[in-house]
C-alpha positions as CSV (number, residue, x, y, z in Angstrom):
1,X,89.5,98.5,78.3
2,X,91.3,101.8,77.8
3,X,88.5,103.8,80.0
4,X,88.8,101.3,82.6
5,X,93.1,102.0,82.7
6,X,92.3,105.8,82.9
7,X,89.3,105.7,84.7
8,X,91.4,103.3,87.3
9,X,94.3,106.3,87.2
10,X,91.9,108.8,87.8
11,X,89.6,107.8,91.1
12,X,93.2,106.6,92.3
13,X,94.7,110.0,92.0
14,X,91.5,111.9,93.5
15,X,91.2,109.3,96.2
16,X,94.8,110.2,97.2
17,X,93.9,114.4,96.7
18,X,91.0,113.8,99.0
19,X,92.2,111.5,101.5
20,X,95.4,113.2,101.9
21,X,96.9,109.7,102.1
22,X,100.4,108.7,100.4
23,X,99.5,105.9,97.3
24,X,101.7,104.1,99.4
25,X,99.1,103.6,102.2
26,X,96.3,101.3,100.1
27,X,93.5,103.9,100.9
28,X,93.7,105.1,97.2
29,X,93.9,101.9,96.0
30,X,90.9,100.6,98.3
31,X,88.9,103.6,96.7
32,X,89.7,102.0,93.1
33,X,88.7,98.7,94.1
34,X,85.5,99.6,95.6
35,X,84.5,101.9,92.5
36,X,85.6,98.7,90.4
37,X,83.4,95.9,92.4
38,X,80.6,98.5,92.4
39,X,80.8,98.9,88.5
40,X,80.7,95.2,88.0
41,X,77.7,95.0,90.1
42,X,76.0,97.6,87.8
43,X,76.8,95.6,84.5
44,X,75.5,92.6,86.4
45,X,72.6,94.0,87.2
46,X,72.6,95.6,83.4
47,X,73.2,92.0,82.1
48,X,71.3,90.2,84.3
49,X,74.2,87.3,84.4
50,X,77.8,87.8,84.9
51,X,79.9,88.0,81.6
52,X,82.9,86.5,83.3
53,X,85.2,87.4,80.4
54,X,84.6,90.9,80.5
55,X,84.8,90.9,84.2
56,X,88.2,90.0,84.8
57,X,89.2,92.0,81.6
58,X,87.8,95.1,83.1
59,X,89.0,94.4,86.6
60,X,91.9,93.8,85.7
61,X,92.3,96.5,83.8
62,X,91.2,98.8,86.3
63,X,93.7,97.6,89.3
64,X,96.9,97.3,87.8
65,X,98.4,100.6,87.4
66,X,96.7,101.7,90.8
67,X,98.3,97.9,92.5
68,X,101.6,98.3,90.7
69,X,102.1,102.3,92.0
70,X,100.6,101.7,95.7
71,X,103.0,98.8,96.0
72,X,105.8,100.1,94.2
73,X,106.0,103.0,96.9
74,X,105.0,101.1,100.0
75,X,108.3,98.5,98.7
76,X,110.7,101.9,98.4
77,X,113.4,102.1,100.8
78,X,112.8,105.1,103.0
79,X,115.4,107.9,101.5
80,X,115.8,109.0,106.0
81,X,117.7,105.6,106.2
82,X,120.1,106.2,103.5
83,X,123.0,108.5,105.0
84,X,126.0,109.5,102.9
85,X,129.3,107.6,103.7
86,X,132.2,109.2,104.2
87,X,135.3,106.4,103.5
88,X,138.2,107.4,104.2
């Protein structure tokens, strides 16, 4: 489970290095999910069945951090809006 957190971390950082993309735009995150769904086809293949358990476990595992950050910063007010007041 823990390679599957870092691992997730990792393709998600180089995906945004490479694609020159903010986290916020979900190309990073796409990149993450296809790694993921590719993966689980391998162990299905490897398996010969899916082991639903482990599935889930590892997909989950993989896409939260990278989910939680891409949406985290698309949600972020946009710091141009935000203008000092000047009351009185």
């Amino acid at each position: 489970t823990i390679l599957h957190i870092h691992g997730g971390m990792l393709v998600f950082l180089i995906a945004r290095l490479l694609s020159g993309r903010s986290i916020g735009s979900f190309v990073p995150f796409a990149a993450v999910l296809a790694l993921e769904l590719l993966n689980e086809s391998i162990d299905r293949i490897n398996h010969g069945s899916w082991r639903w358990d482990d599935t889930m476990i590892d997909l989950v595992s993989t896409l939260f951090w990278p989910f939680v950050l891409s949406l985290a910063v698309r949600l972020r007010p946009d710091r141009r809006d935000i203008s000092p007041r000047l009351d009185g």
